[in-house]
DRENDO-602438 format. One record per residue (C-alpha): x negated, y, z negated. Coordinates in steps of 0.5 Angstrom, whole numbers, plus 500, padded with zeros to 3 digits. Each point is the difference from the previous one (the first is absolute). Layout:
! DRENDO-602438
XYZ...
END
This chain:
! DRENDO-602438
500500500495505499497499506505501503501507497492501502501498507506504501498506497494500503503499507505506498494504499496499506508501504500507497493502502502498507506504501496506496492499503501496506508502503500507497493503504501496506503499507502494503494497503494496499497505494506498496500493501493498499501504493505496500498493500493504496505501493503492502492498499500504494506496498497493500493502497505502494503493500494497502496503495504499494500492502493499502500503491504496497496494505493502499500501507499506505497504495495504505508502501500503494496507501505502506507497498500503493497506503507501505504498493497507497500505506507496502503501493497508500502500507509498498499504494497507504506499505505498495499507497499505506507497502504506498494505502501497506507501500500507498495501507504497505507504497494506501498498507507499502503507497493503503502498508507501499498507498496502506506498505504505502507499505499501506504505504505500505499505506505503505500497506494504506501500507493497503499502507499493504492501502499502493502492498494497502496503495505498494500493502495499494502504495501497493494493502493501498496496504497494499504500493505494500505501495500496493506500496499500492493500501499506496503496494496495502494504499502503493501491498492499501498506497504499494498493500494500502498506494503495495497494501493505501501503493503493497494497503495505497504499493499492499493500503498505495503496494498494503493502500499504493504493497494496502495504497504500494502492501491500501498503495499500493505498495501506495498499493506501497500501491507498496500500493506497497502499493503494498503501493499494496493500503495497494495506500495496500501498507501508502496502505499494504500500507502497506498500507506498504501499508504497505503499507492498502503497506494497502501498508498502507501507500494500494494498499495498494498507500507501496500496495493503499501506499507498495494496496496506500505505497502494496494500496498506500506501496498496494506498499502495495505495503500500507508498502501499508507500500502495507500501508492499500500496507504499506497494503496494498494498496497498506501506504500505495495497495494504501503506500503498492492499498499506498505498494495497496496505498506504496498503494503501494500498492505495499501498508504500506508498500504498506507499502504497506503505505506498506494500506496495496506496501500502507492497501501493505498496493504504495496503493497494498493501504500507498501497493494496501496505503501505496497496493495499503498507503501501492507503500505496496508500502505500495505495502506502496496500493495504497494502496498504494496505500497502494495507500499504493503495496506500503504495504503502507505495505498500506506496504501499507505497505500498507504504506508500500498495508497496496507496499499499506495494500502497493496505497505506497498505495501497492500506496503494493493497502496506500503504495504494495497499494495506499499504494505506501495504495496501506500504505501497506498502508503496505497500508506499505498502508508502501502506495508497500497494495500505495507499499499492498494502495505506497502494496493497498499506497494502504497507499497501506501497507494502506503499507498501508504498505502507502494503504504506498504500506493499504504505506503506498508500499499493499499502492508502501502492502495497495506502494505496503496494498496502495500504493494503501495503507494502496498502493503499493507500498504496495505495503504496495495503494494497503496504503497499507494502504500500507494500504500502507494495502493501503502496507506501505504495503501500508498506503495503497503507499502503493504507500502503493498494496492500501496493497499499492497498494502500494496501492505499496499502493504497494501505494504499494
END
């Protein structure tokens, strides 16, 4: 079903933006069907490369395909907006020729002399001129086409071009303190590097997750905690780029919950478990561990992805928060921000979430609260208070608008 969707939406995208780029600026004519089969082209890269994904396959598709995904996603909105301004000029153009035409006048009959006739004949015709019935509406068409394209072009290509420098930057350092009231003083100050949203895949390279390691350690955090959608894809093709995982730094370790793209991988999560313990980043699989620093006791717990109940591996919040100690603080890694509404009940003080990306493409922030209680930031759903972080990669195109890639250092105060 959601596929479906995909596919229809997209296919009603790349319609609109033949009726507003290719018919509104163009005559009939080999120009206007060679653009024409150019945006059916661009239509089976979007399907072939979404496919060649999910298959690991056609990855060199993936720099062209998710590149049209942003410029045609930028192209729709630019258009959708000037709709009225397109409106309003055409309205003008129309009262503008109007305005200059005038009546023309009858005039009385006049005795021509025979001989003068032949001098007449031609009266009225220009030469070498054939008549073109509307085509100067036509004309006023193509240019007020052709000018909205132009500027709907510029837009989206201006937009697509600073969301990849952003996208291909650096994550931004982000400092949040949050205060947890029955926080042991003890453990106040403690700190946490939190991280998601990797999104190891075709688009990145080792470079990426150096980088996220170095800034990473340069924090001197005391638990690092990467909150799901680490890769898209298989150990066997993504393996090196996970690598530089293993020199993680931190006091009391580095902490890992599933995401819904490490159940989209063709061998499920369970590889990547392995991988990961033995990069020295321990998973927590619907459980959870202590962590005790200055004396005092912290519960660090863990659940998998919401997808995760689709190969008989849901999240289990009873196993993970069951049983503790409820004198305890306790921090629970979640990748979806909506699973604090299950860890309300176990009385978790905080939970750490990604998923979002921040809406990734702006108005995309709009559309995320519709299936998300939180975009980005802390805010306290159900009593619990949730940190979302936008994550230091992206997923498809490699373009970030109004939601630039993030690391957290997150410190608790009492």
């Amino acid at each position: 079903m959601v596929v479906l969707v995909f596919v229809g939406l997209v296919l009603a995208a790349h319609l609109y933006l033949w009726h507003r780029m290719v018919r509104s600026t163009t005559r009939r004519g080999r120009v206007r069907t060679g653009l024409t089969w150019g945006l059916v082209g661009l239509l089976l890269l979007v399907v072939l490369t979404f496919a060649g994904m999910r298959l690991e396959m056609f990855q060199w598709l993936a720099w062209p395909g998710y590149l049209w995904i942003a410029i045609m996603f930028y192209l729709v909105i630019a258009l959708v907006l000037l709709e009225i301004p397109r409106l309003v000029a055409w309205s003008a153009l129309v009262r503008g020729r109007a305005a200059v035409s005038s009546p023309v006048a009858v005039a009385r009959p006049v005795t021509v002399p025979a001989s003068d006739i032949s001098d007449i004949s031609g009266f009225g015709q220009v030469s070498g001129v054939e008549p073109s019935p509307g085509g100067d509406a036509m004309s006023r068409r193509l240019f007020l086409g052709r000018t909205t394209a132009a500027v709907a072009g510029v837009g989206a290509l201006g937009t697509v071009g600073y969301g990849i420098s952003v996208a291909l930057g650096d994550p931004v350092i982000e400092p949040v303190k949050v205060t947890l009231p029955g926080l042991d003083s003890r453990l106040s100050g403690l700190r946490f590097a939190v991280v998601s949203d990797i999104h190891l895949g075709p688009l990145t390279g080792k470079a990426h997750t150096e980088r996220i390691v170095r800034m990473i350690n340069g924090l001197r955090a005391d638990v690092v905690a990467i909150v799901g959608d680490l890769v898209d894809g298989s150990v066997a093709e993504l393996g090196p780029l996970a690598r530089p995982l293993q020199s993680l730094e931190s006091r009391y370790g580095a902490y890992f919950v599933t995401g819904n793209h490490e159940y989209y991988a063709r061998n499920g999560p369970g590889e990547w478990i392995e991988e990961l313990d033995r990069l020295g980043v321990r998973s927590l699989r619907n459980e959870r561990v202590e962590i005790r620093h200055q004396g005092g006791v912290l519960d660090l717990a863990g659940v998998n992805d919401l997808n995760g109940a689709t190969a008989n591996d849901a999240p289990d919040f009873d196993k993970a928060l069951g049983g503790r100690d409820t004198s305890r603080s306790t921090v629970l890694l979640a990748h979806q921000p909506v699973q604090v509404s299950q860890a309300a009940r176990y009385g978790v003080d905080l939970q750490l979430s990604g998923h979002t990306h921040g809406g990734q493409l702006a108005p995309f922030n709009l559309v995320v609260p519709l299936q998300q209680p939180v975009v980005s930031g802390l805010a306290t759903v159900d009593g619990v208070q949730v940190y979302v972080t936008r994550g230091a990669g992206f997923w498809g195109p490699p373009v970030r608008v109004g939601a630039p890639p993030e690391i957290t250092l997150l410190e608790l105060r009492s």
